[in-house]
N, C-alpha and C positions, 0 to 999 in steps of 0.2 A: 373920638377915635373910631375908626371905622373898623367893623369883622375881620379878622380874619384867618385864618390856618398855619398853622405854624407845622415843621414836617415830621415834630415827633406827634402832633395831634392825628396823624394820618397810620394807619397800620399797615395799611398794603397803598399799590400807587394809583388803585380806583377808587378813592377819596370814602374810605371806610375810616367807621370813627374809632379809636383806640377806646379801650374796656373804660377808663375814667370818662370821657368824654361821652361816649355810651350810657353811661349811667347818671350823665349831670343831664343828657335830655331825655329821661324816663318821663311816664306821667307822674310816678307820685313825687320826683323829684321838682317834679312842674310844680305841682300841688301843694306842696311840702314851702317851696320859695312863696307862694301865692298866699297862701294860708299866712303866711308869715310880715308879710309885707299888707296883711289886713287893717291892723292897728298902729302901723307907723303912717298917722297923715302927713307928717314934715315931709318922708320922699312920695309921697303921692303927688299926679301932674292932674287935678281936678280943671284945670284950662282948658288939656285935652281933651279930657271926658266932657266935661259942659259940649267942648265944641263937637264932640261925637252926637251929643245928644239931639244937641238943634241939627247938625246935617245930617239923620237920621227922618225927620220930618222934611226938610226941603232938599235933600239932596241923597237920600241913601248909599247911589252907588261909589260915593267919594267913600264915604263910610269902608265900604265892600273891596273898594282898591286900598284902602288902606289896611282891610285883613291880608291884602293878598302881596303887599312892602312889605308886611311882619314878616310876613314867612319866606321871602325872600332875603332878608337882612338878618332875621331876628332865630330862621326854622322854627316857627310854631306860628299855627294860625290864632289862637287863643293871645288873648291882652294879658300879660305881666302885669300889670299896673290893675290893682283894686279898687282905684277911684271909679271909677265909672259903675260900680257894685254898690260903694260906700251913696254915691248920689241919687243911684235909682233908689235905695234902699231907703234917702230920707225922702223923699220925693212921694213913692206910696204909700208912707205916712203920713203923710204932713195931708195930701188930698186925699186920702181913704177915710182920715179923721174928718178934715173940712166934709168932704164929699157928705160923707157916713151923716153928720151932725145936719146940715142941711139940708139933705133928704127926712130924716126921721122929724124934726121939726117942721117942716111944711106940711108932712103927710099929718099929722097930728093936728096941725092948726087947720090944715083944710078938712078934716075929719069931725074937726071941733065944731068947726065954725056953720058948715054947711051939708054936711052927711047927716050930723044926729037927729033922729026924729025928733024928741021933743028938748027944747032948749032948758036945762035944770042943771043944779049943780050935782044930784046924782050920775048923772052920763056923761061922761067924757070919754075920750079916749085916750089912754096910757102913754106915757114917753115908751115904756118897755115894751109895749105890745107894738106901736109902730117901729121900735128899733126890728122885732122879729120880723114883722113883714118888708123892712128894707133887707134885713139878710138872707130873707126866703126867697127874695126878689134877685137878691146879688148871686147867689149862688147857680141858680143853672148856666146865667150869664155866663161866669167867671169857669163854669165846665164849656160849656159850647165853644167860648175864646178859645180856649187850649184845644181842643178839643180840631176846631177848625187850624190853627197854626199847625197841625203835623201835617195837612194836604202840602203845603207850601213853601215847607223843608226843601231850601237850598242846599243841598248835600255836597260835602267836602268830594273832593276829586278824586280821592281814594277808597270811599264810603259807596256797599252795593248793598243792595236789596233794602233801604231803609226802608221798605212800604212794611214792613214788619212789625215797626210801630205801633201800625194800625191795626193789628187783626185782632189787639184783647176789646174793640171796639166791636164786633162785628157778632159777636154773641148778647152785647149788650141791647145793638139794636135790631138784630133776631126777637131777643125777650121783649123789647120796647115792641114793636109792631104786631106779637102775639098778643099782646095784654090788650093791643087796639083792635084785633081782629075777636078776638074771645069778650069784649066786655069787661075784661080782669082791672077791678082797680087796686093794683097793690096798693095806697096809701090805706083802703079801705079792709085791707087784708091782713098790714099788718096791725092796723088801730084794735081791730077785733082777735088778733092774736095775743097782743098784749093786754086785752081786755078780759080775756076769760086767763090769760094766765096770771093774774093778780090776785083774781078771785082766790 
């Protein structure tokens, strides 16, 4: 069945939407359907999403003309549909754990095998201490990535000044470039803070 306007959905004849119809496309009435349609997988189309996700890697802008048939068909640029939520969401699980487990075991077996000074069964190195160095390793990562994806905010057609974003960023790297110019190592500042405050 195809969209489309019936003449009591119209309130005046310049295609303004009447008070019900107004309020079925609010956001939180968006949100409220979305949210809701979380946990029923039976009407989820995971086909599409799957197929979103590979032409996302080899073809993006199909991807991108298909936000822009939502909103022509559907008015809204945002997916109805929560499969594509539900698939990424198992997705960086399934390889954060693989990932995670992979990394922390190599680092340990190569730490084992060919860093320790003297080969004894007192020195090893810990599954848990290489877990912390894979997460102290993941973390700036996983800020830089975010961090970089706001430069490159494709911005909806209605959407102004989104460089705004960016500005709780720019005190940060004020303080980051001070600390480089002054010698300041906060790691070292707060270890001695919390050092004499235990005493």
């Amino acid at each position: 069945m195809l969209p489309s306007t019936t003449v009591n959905s119209l309130a005046q004849g310049n295609g303004a939407l009447s008070s019900r119809d107004a309020a079925r496309h609010t956001a939180g009435a968006k949100r409220y359907k979305y949210l809701r349609r979380l946990f029923r997988f039976r009407q989820m189309d995971f086909e599409f999403a799957a197929w979103q996700m590979l032409y996302l890697f080899t073809s993006p802008q199909r991807v991108y003309r298909n936000f822009h048939y939502r909103k022509q068909t559907k008015d809204q640029w945002a997916r109805d549909d929560p499969a594509f939520l539900v698939l990424l969401s198992i997705w960086l699980c399934v390889c954060s754990q693989i990932g995670s487990q992979v990394s922390i075991l190599s680092k340990q077996f190569i730490s084992n095998k060919y860093l320790v000074k003297r080969q004894s069964r007192d020195y090893d190195v810990e599954w848990g201490y290489a877990f912390d160095v894979h997460l102290n390793a993941f973390y700036p990562l996983l800020i830089i990535l975010h961090f970089i994806q706001l430069f490159f905010i494709n911005p909806l057609p209605f959407l102004k000044n989104t460089v705004i974003l960016l500005y709780p960023f720019a005190p940060l790297i004020l303080l980051y470039g001070l600390s480089l110019a002054l010698g300041w190592n906060f790691t070292r500042a707060l270890c001695s803070f919390y050092k004499y405050r235990v005493r």
